[in-house]
N, C-alpha and C positions, 0 to 999 in steps of 0.2 A: 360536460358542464353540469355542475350542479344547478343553476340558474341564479341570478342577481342577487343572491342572499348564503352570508355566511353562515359555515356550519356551527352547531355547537362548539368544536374546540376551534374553529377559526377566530370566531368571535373573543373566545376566552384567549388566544394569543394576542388580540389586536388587542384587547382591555389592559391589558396588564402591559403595550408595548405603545402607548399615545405617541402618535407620528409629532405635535408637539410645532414646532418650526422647521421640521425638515424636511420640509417642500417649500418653503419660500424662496420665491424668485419665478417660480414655471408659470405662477397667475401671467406675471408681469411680462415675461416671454411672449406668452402668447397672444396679450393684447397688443405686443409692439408688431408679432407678423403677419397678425390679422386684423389691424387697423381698430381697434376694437374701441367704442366711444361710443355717447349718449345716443348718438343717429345709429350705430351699427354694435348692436350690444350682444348680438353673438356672432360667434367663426361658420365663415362659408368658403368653399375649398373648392379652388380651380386647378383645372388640369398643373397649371405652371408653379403653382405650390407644394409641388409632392415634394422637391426635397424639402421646405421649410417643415414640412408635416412629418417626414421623417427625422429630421433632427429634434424637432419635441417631442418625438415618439421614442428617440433614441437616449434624451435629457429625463425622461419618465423613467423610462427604465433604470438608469444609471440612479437614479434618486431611491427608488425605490432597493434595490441593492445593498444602500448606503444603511434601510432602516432596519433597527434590530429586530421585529419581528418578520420580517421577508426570511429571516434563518428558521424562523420555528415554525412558522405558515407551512402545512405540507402541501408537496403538489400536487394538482387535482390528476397530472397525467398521468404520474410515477409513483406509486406509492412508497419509492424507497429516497425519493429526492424530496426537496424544498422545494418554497416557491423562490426562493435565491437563484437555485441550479436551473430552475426554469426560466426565470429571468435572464439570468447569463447566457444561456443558449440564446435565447431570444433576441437579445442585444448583436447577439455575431452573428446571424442571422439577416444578410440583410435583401432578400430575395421575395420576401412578403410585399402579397400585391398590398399598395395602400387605397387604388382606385375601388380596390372590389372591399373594404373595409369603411370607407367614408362615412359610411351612416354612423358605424358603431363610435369612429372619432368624433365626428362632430357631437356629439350627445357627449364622450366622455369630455372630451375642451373644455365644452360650454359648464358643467359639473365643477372642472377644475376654476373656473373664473368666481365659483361663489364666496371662500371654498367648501370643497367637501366635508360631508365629514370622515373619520376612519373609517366606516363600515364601508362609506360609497368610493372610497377610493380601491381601496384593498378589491375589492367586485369587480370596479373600470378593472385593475391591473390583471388579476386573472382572468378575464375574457381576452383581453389587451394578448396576455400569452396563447392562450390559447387558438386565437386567431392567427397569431405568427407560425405556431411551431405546426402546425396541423397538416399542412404540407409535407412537413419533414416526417413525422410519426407516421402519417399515408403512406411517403414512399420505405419508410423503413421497415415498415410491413407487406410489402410487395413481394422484401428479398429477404428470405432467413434461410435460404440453404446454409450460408456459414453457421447458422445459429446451429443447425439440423445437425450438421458436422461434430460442433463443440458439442451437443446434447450426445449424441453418439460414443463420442470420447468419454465424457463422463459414465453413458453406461459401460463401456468398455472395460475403465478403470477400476469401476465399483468393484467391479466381479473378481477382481484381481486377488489373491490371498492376500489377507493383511499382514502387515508386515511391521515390529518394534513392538515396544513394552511399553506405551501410552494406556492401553485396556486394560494394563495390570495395574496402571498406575492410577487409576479411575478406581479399579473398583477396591482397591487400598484404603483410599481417603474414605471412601463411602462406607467401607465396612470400619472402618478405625472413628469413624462419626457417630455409625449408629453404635458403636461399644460403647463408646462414650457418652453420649446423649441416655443410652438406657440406664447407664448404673449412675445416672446423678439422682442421689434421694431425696435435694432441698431445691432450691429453684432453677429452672434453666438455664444453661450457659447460650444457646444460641437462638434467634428471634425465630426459626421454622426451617425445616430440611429443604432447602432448595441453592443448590451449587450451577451458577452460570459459568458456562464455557465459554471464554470469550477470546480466541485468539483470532487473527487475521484470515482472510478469504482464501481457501484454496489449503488450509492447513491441516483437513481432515478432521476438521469436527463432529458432522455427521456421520462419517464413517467410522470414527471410535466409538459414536452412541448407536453404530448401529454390531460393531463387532462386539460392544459390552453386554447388548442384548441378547446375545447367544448365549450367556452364562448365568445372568439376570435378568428377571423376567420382565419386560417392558412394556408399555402403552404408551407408543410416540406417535405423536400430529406435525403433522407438515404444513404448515400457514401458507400457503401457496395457491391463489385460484387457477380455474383449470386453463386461464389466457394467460400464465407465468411462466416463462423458463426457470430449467433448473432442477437438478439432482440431487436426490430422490423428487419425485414427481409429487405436487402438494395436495392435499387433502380438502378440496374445495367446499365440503359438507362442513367440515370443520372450523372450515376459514368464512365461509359467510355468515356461519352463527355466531363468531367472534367478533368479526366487524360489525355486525347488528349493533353490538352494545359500546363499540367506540366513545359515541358520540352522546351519552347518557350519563344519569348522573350516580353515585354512588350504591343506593342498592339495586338497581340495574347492570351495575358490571360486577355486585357482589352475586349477584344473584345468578348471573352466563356462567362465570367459574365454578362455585359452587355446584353447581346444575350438570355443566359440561362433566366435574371429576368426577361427580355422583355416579352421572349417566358413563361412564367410561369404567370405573370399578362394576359395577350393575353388568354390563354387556361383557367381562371380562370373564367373572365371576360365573356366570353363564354359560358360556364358551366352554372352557375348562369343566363344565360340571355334566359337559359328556360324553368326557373319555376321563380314565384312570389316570392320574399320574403323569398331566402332559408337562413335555420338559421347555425350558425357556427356548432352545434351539427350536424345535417341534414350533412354537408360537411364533418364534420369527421369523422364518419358513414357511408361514400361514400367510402372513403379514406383510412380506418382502416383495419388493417389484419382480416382476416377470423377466425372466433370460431374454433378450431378443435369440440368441442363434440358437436355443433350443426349445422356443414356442411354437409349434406347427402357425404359421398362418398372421403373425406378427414380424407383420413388413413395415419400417418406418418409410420406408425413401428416403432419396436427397434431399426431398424436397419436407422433410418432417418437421413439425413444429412441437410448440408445447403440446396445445391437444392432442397429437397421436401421440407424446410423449407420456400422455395421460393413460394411457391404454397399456402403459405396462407396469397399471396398480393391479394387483392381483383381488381378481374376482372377491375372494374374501374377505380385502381389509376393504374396498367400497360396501360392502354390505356389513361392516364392523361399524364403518362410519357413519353412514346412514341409521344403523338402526343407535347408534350412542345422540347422533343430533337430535332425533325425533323424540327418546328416552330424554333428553338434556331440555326439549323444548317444554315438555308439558312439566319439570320440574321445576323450571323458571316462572310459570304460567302459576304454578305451585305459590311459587315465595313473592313472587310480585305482585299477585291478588289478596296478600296477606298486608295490613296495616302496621300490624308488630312490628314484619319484616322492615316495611316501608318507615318507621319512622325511629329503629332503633338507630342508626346513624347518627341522630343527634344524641347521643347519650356516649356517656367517658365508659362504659363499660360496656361496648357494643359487642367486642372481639366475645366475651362470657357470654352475650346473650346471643350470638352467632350460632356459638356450639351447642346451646339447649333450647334453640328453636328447633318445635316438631318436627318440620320439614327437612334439617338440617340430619337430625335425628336420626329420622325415618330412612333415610336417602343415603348422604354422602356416609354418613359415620358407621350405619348399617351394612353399607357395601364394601365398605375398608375394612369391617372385623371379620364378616363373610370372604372377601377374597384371601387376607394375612391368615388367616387359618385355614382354609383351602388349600396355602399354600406353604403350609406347616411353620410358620413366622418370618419365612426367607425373605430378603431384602426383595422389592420390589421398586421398580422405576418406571416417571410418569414423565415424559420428553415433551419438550415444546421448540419443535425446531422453525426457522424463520421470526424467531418473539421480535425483530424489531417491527413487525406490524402492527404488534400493539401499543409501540409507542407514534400512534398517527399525527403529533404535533410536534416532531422529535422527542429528543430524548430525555426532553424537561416536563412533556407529558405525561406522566407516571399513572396514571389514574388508575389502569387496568393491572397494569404490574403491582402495583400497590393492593389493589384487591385480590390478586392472587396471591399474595404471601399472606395475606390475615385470613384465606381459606387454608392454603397449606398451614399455617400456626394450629390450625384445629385439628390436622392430620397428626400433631406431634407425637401422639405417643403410638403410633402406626409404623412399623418399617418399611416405608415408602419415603423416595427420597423423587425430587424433580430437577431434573435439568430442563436450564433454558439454552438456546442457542440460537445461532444470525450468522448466515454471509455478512453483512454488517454483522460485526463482533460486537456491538451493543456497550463497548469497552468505557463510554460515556457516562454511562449510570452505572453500570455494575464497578466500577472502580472508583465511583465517587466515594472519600473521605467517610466517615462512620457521623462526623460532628454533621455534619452535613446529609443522612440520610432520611427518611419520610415520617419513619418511625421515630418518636419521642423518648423510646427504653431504648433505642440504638443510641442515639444521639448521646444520653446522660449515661452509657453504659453497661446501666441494666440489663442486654442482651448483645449480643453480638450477631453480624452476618456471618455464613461460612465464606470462606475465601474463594474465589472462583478457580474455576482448572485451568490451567493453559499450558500445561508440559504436552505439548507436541514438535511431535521431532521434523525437523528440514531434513533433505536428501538422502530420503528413506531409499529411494532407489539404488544409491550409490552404496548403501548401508547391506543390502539386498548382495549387492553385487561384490561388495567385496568380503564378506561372509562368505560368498564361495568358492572355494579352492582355484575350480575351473575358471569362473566368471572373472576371479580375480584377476587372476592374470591375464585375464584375455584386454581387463582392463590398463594393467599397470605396461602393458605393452604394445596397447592402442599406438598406430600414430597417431605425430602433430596434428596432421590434417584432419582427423576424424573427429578432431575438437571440437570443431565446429560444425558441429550435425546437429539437428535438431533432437535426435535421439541419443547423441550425447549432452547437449545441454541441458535437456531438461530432467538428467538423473540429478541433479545439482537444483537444491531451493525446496521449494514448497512441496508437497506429495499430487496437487491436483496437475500440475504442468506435463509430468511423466504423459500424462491420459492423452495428453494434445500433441505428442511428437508426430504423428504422421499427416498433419493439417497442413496444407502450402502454404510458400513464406508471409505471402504479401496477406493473407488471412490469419495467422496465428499473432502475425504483429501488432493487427490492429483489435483481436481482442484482448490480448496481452494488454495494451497499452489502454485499452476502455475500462479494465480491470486497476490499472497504475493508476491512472487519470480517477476513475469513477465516473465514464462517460458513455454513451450510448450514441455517436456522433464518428464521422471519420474523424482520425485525430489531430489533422493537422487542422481541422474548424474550428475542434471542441478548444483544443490546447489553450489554456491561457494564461499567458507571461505575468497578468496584475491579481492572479490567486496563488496566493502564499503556499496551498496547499499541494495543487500542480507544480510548482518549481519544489516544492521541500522532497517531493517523491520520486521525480524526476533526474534531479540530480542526486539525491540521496545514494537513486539503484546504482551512480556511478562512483563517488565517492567517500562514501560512506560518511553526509553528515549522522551531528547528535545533536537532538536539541538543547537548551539549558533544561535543568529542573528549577529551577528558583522565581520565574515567572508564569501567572495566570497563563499569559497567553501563550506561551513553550507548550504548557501542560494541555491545553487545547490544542495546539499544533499539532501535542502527540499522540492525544486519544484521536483524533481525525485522521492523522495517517494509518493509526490502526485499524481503524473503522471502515476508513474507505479507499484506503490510497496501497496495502501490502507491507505495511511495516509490521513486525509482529512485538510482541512483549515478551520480553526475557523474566520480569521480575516488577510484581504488584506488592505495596505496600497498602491494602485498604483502612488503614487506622488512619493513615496520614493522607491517601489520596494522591499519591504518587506512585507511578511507573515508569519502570524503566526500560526501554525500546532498543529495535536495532533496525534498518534495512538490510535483510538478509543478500547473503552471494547468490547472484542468480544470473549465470551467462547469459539465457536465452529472452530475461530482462533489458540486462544489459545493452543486448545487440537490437532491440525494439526500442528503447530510449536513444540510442546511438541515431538511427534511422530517422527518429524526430528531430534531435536536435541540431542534424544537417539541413533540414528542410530551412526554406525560407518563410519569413513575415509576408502580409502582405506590402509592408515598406522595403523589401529587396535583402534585410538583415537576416543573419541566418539567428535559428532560436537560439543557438549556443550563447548569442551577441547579449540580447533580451533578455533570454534566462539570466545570464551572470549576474548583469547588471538587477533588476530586480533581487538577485538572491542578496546579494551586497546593500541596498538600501530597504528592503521593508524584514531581514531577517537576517543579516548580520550586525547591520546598524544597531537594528532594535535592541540585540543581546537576544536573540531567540533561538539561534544555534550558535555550539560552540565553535570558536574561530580556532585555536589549539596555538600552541607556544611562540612558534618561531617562523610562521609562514606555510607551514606545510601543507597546510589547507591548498592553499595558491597553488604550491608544486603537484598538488593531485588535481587537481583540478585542469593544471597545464597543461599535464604528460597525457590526460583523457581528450583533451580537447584535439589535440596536438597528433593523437592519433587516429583519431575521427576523421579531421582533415586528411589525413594522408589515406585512410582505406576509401573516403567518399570519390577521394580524386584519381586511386587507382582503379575504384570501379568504371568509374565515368570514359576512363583512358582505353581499360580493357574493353567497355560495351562500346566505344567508336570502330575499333580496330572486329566488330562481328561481322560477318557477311550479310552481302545483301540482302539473306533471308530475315537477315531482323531490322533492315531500316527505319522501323515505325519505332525508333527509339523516343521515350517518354522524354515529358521536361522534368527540371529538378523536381517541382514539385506536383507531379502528377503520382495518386495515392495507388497503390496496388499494384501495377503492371510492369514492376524493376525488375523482372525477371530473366533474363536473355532465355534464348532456347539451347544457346550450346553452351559447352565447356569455356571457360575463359582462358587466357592466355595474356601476360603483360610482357612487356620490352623488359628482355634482360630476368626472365621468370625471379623479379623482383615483389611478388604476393604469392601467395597460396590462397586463390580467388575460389570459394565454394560455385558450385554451379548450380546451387539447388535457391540461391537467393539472401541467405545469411553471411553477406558478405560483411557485417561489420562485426562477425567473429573471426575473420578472417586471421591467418597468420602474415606478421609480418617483418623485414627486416630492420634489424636495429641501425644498422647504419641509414636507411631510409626514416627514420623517424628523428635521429639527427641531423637529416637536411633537412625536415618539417621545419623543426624548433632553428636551429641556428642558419639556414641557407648552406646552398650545395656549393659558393666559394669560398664559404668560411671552413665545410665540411671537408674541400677537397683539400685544405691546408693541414686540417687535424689527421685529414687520411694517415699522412708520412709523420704521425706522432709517432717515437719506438718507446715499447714498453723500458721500464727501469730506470737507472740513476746514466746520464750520459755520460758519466768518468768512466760505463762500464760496457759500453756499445761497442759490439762486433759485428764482421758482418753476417751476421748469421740472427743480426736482432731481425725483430718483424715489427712491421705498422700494423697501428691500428687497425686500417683499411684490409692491411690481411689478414690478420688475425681471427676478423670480425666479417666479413665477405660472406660469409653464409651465416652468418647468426640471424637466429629468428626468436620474434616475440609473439604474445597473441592475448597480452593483458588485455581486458576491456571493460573492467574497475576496479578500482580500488577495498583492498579489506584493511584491519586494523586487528593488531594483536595488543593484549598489554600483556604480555610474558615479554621476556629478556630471550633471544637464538640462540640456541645452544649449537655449537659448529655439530657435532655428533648426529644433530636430523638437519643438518641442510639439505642432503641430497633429497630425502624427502619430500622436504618442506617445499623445495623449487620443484619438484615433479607435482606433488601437490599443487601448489599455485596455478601451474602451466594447464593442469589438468581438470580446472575450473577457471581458468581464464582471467583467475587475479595478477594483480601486486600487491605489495602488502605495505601500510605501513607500520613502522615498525612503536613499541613502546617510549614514552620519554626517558625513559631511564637508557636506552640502548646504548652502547658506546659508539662513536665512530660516525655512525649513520643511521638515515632517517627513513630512507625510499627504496625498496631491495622489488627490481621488476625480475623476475626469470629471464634466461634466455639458453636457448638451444641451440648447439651447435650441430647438430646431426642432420641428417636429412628427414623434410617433416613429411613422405611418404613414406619408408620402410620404417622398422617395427622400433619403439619408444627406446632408448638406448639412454637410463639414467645417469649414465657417468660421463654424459655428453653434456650436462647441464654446468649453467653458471650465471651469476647475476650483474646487474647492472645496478652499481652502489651509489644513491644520492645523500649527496649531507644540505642542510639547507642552512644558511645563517640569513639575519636580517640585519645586520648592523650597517649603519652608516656607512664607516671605512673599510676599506678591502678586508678582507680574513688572509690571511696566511695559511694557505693549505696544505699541510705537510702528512702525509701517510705513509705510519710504520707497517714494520712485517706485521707488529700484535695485531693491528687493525683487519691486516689480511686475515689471520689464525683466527682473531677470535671470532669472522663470522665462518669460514668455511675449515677450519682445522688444520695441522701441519701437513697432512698430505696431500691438500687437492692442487693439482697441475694444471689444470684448464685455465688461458688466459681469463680476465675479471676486468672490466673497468669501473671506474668510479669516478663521483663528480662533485665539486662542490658548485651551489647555487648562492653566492652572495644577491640578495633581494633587493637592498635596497641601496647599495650604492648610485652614483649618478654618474660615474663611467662605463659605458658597454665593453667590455673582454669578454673574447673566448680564447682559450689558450691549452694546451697543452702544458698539463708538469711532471715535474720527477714523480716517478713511482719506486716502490719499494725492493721487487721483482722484474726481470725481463718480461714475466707473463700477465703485470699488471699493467694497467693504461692509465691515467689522470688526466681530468678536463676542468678548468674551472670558466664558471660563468658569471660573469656579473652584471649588472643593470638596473634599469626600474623596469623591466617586465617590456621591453621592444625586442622581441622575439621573432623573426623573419616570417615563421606562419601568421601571426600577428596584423604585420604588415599590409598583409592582402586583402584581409579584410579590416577598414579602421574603424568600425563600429565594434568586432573583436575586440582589436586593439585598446582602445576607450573602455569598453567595460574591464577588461583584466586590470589593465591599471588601477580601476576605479578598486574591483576586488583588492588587489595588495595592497592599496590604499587602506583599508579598511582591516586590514590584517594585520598590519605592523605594527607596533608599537612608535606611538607619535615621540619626539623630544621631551626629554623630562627638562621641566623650569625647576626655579627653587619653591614652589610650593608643592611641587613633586616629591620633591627630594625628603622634602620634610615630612611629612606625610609615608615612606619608605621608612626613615627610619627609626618612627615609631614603631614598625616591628622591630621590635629590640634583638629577639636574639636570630633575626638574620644574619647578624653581622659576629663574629666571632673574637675577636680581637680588640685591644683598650683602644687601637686609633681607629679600629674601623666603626666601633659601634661608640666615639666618642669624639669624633671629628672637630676640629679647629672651629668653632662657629665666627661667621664672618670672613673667614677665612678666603 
């Protein structure tokens, strides 16, 4: 606690964010349940009022949530959260003593009856938190062997050789900048050399600034105190002198940066002046964290934390840092005892009198011409890794970043470039619009920013491995089953997941999903169904939403799920202030969101129920993500849900049937302990059940995901479907049922292409899919069909047999009246080609009819199947659960296109030339 009084940028958040009327009604509350009148004019609290005390403790909070500066408030616990995030914790939270708390209530109540003012509430609310969560941050510091673990992986991985063409691509931009920048003869084209990296968590940001630094010669800080998790281990000398000047006012944070680069070129400069000729590798090598398995005498334990994680900064760059803070401290002591310094700020030409103050002179611009010439003019680079800590108000607190590009602008004619970087990708400010930045020449054009980096690549592992001759085919010949390993999943997605393949289940899931989430909580507490954010992420990893671009709050949607949630950016537009996002394929995602969104509420509903529904009215309704043409959203969303259900239920089926050495079977929703001790085994070896605990990567069969969706008496009738046209049935045709009897799936999400299949890489494409654990959907443009899942007909233990594959084809229509579903041979050719043999079935999904059919039709081939389905979304899995059932409806609801009236119509065909024709695009009017 900082004690009853707001800090500097606290204060400056609440000023700018007057709470206004949005606490009215809590006075009112609580004089009605504490009797509160002229004889009893403040709250006194008996035993038998805790719950009333708890639900105005629980109406505070909710209130407080509601106000816009609770988003900009940082928190006093987390320096990487809000006081929102702390409040919502808190609110779910409901285990806080309120007897051992009385005092601090009664005094805030009696506060709230005046009313308060901002400064006094804002105070009440953070002690308010702090008092709840304090407990939980105790015990969550009792236990970080998992943390010890993940810390461990991350050293693991670091050491790993790097691997793609991101380094190349870095120091490309950087050197094609500074050519550029040096031969401009008339004024500037860009406001200062400084390129943010801003891509999503786990995407190898740090690791490319630190392999670029083997080539280019660097001086990177790690904003990390020494009680911080996280890799590379952070530079605490550096990070306390930075946070010093937070909470100050302009030339006090001109004066830390300034001070810091001085001292940082000075101590560099230094270094290098005693040996000959040290080369950039040499330096970072100096500088680089210590090997755990080749340092005599550096043991973390299991039991490791940040601190001992601290211990594998190498001797030299702690006495690098050290002696650059202590250099940095007396040069600030320099400029801030100075009155010049201290009152150019108010003047339009302070940036000029910056660069020709003495101190300025003497120091920073002195030690920049001595080190670039030391270092015979070669590009140099100055890193600021973790920078979201200097934005401690979020990301609309600019203060400090702002003072550090008008010190870099005096660096400009220096070959020295700075990157900044954040596990928060910081993606908020650095991709904010140009009309919209700090600077005044930026804004009217006069200078531009440089564009930030974010070409980093996904499934570097996979990339790794199939570059080599050997490796490759040890892959392309993997079995089914091996799919679902942890060690194979996580070659697939991000580059930081590879690090954590040997972590046990019930532990990789749940930092996986604290990582999804942005939570620090088990996940089934933290999870929460009424943040936009949490469902956008969550079902994203499954389906692959897209937000809109054409709304503010889309465009917040999407920098937040970049920032904090793993969605990464394909494509920044910073003129306009738009980007363009993806949730990446990521199995071993996938199967950690699958795990949640079987757990239950604490109302008995499972999340899937909740999630939906929430996603359908605060972000479908809204128009915040896109719904897509013709339903298909719905149909991926179905086939996930659909198959969730069936691996949750084949688990549950196989852990009954375990022996009595595992009786002490968990309940649904007890967190960590799913793990049986033996091998599983189901009735009718109907799953390929992992034993390691990743059962919702599970493989499984297609015919059993059709008694999910349709019911096993509907199924057992489509069983004796025969492929082809029945004028043409012999006995020698085959059912469905047999056909399909061992065909196996193991989708567990949804991807999207926008190319058109070419039959020529099917076979790929479905070994591909299967081999990352998608479905695909497919382009608008595609002919025929919408929904192409893999499926495997071979056996999924012995070795991968590509010519065994074949897909299950969805068409989805939404129309009112039935569709007529007729499938040619071209349908067949043009997705798989004139020669593939293997049976194929396909389906049409009519959406919105109001008769339920499942049926059986002609196909084109003996070796093809046909199923058509129609209804409003009453799907037999559905059934089971009607809170499911209820929200999926509610989804298609929202997906279909409602009845066009005649003010529809008219409005249509004002686009004129949709219509092609004199009577189509000139209709009878009245008619």
């Amino acid at each position: 606690m900082k004690g009853n009084k707001l800090s500097d940028i606290e204060a400056r958040v609440v000023a700018r964010n007057p709470i206004l009327a949005g606490l009215s009604g809590i006075s009112d509350i609580i004089k009605q349940v504490f009797d509160i009148n002229a004889s009893n004019p403040t709250p006194s609290l008996d035993d038998d009022e805790e719950e009333s005390v708890k639900h105005i403790v629980g109406l505070l909070m909710w209130s407080a949530q509601k106000l816009t500066a609770a988003k900009e408030l940082p928190s006093r616990l987390h320096y990487k959260n809000s006081l929102h995030d702390d409040l919502r914790l808190a609110s779910k939270d409901n285990q806080y003593l309120v007897k051992a708390n009385y005092r601090f209530l009664l005094t805030f109540f009696t506060t709230m009856l005046k009313p308060p003012t901002d400064e006094e509430f804002w105070c009440g609310v953070y002690e308010l938190v702090a008092l709840i969560l304090a407990p939980t941050l105790a015990a969550q510091k009792q236990d970080l062997s998992w943390l010890a673990k993940s810390l461990k992986s991350l050293h693991t991985s670091w050491n790993v050789d790097f691997y793609g063409d991101a380094n190349k691509a870095l120091k490309e931009k950087i050197q094609a900048l500074e050519a550029q920048m040096m031969a401009e003869a008339g004024a500037p084209t860009y406001y200062c050399k400084l390129i943010p990296i801003i891509q999503s968590s786990g995407m190898g940001k740090s690791r490319l600034v630190d392999e670029t630094s083997k080539d280019l010669f660097t001086i990177s800080f790690t904003l990390r105190s020494g009680e911080e998790s996280g890799y590379p281990p952070g530079d605490p000398e550096v990070t306390e002198y930075m946070d010093s000047s937070l909470e100050m006012g302009d030339a006090h944070m001109h004066a830390r940066a300034a001070a810091l680069i001085a001292a940082a070129f000075g101590q560099a400069h230094e270094w290098m002046s005693k040996s000959v000729d040290v080369t950039p590798l040499q330096w970072h090598d100096y500088m680089a964290p210590l090997d755990i398995s080749t340092t005599p005498g550096l043991e973390l334990g299991a039991q490791g934390t940040a601190k001992q994680f601290a211990l594998t900064r190498s001797s030299g760059r702690k006495e690098f840092c050290r002696k650059v803070t202590d250099s940095a401290g007396a040069i600030y002591k320099d400029l801030i005892r100075d009155q010049n310094w201290l009152g150019m700020f108010n003047c339009d030409d302070f940036l000029i009198r910056i660069s020709k103050h003495s101190v300025i002179q003497q120091t920073l611009l002195r030690s920049a011409r001595k080190l670039t010439k030391q270092r015979s003019g070669r590009t140099l680079l100055l890193v600021f890794d973790e920078v979201s800590r200097l934005f401690p108000g979020g990301f609309e607190d600019t203060g400090f970043i702002t003072a550090l590009r008008r010190i870099l602008q005096v660096l400009r004619p220096y070959p020295i470039w700075t990157l900044v970087l954040s596990t928060q990708s910081c993606a908020q400010y650095f991709s904010i619009a140009e009309w919209g930045d700090a600077s005044g020449r930026v804004r009217d054009g006069s200078l531009k920013r440089v564009d930030p980096f974010y070409a980093l690549r996904l499934d570097v592992e996979m990339y790794r491995r199939l570059n080599n001759p050997t490796s490759s085919l040890d892959e392309k010949e993997k079995p089914l089953r091996d799919f679902a390993t942890a060690e194979h999943m996580t070659k697939y997605g991000r580059p930081m997941l590879y690090g954590y393949r040997s972590q046990p289940p019930e532990e990789l899931r749940k930092f996986l999903l604290g990582k999804l989430l942005c939570i620090q909580r088990e996940p089934i507490i933290a999870y929460n169904v009424n943040n936009i954010d949490h469902i956008f992420a969550t079902i994203a990893s499954r389906v692959a939403l897209d937000p809109c671009l054409n709304t503010a709050q889309s465009t917040v949607l999407a920098q937040n799920a970049v920032n904090r949630h793993l969605r990464i950016i394909l494509h920044l537009d910073t003129f306009a202030g738009i980007m363009h996002t993806t949730t990446p394929a990521e199995p071993i995602i996938a199967e950690a969101t699958a795990w949640l969104l079987t757990r239950r509420c604490p109302n008995g509903d499972l999340f899937w129920s909740s999630s939906i529904e929430k996603l359908t009215m605060n972000l479908l309704s809204p128009g915040l993500v896109e719904k897509g043409l013709r339903g298909e959203l719905y149909v991926r969303i179905l086939f996930i849900v659909a198959r969730d259900i069936l691996l949750d239920s084949l688990w549950r089926l196989a852990a009954e049937s375990l022996s009595s050495d595992s009786d002490s079977e968990d309940d649904h929703d007890t967190v960590g302990n799913e793990q049986p001790s033996k091998n599983l085994k189901t009735k009718g070896e109907s799953c390929s059940l992992p034993s390691r605990g990743y059962y919702f990567a599970s493989t499984f069969k297609l015919i059993q995901l059709l008694e999910v969706m349709f019911g096993k008496d509907t199924m057992m009738a489509l069983g004796f479907v025969l492929g082809g046209n029945p004028r043409k049935y012999t006995n020698e045709s085959v059912t469905l049922s047999g056909a399909f009897e061992n065909a196996w799936c193991n989708f567990s999400h949804f991807v999207i292409t926008d190319k058109k299949l070419k039959p020529e890489n099917m076979p790929e494409l479905l070994h591909n899919l299967m081999h990352s654990q998608a479905a695909l959907q497919c382009c608008f443009n595609q002919s025929s069909f919408d929904i192409l899942i893999p499926v495997y007909l071979g056996n999924p233990a012995e070795k991968f047999d590509q010519s065994k594959l074949t897909g299950f084809l969805v068409q989805v229509k939404n129309k009112s009246e039935a569709t007529k579903f007729i499938v040619c041979d071209s349908d067949i050719t043009d997705f798989y080609g004139k020669n593939f043999d293997n049976p194929t079935i396909f389906m049409l999904l009519d959406l919105c009819t109001q008769k339920t059919i499942v049926k059986g039709v002609e196909s084109p081939s003996a070796n093809s199947y046909g199923l058509y389905a129609s209804g409003d979304g009453s799907f037999d899995f559905l059934k089971v659960e009607p809170s499911l059932q209820h929200s999926m409806k509610g989804l298609l609801s929202s997906l279909v296109p409602k009845p066009k009236n005649a003010h529809d119509q008219i409005c249509d065909e004002n686009l004129r030339y949709r219509y092609h024709t004199w009577s189509q695009r000139f209709t009878q009017i009245g008619a």
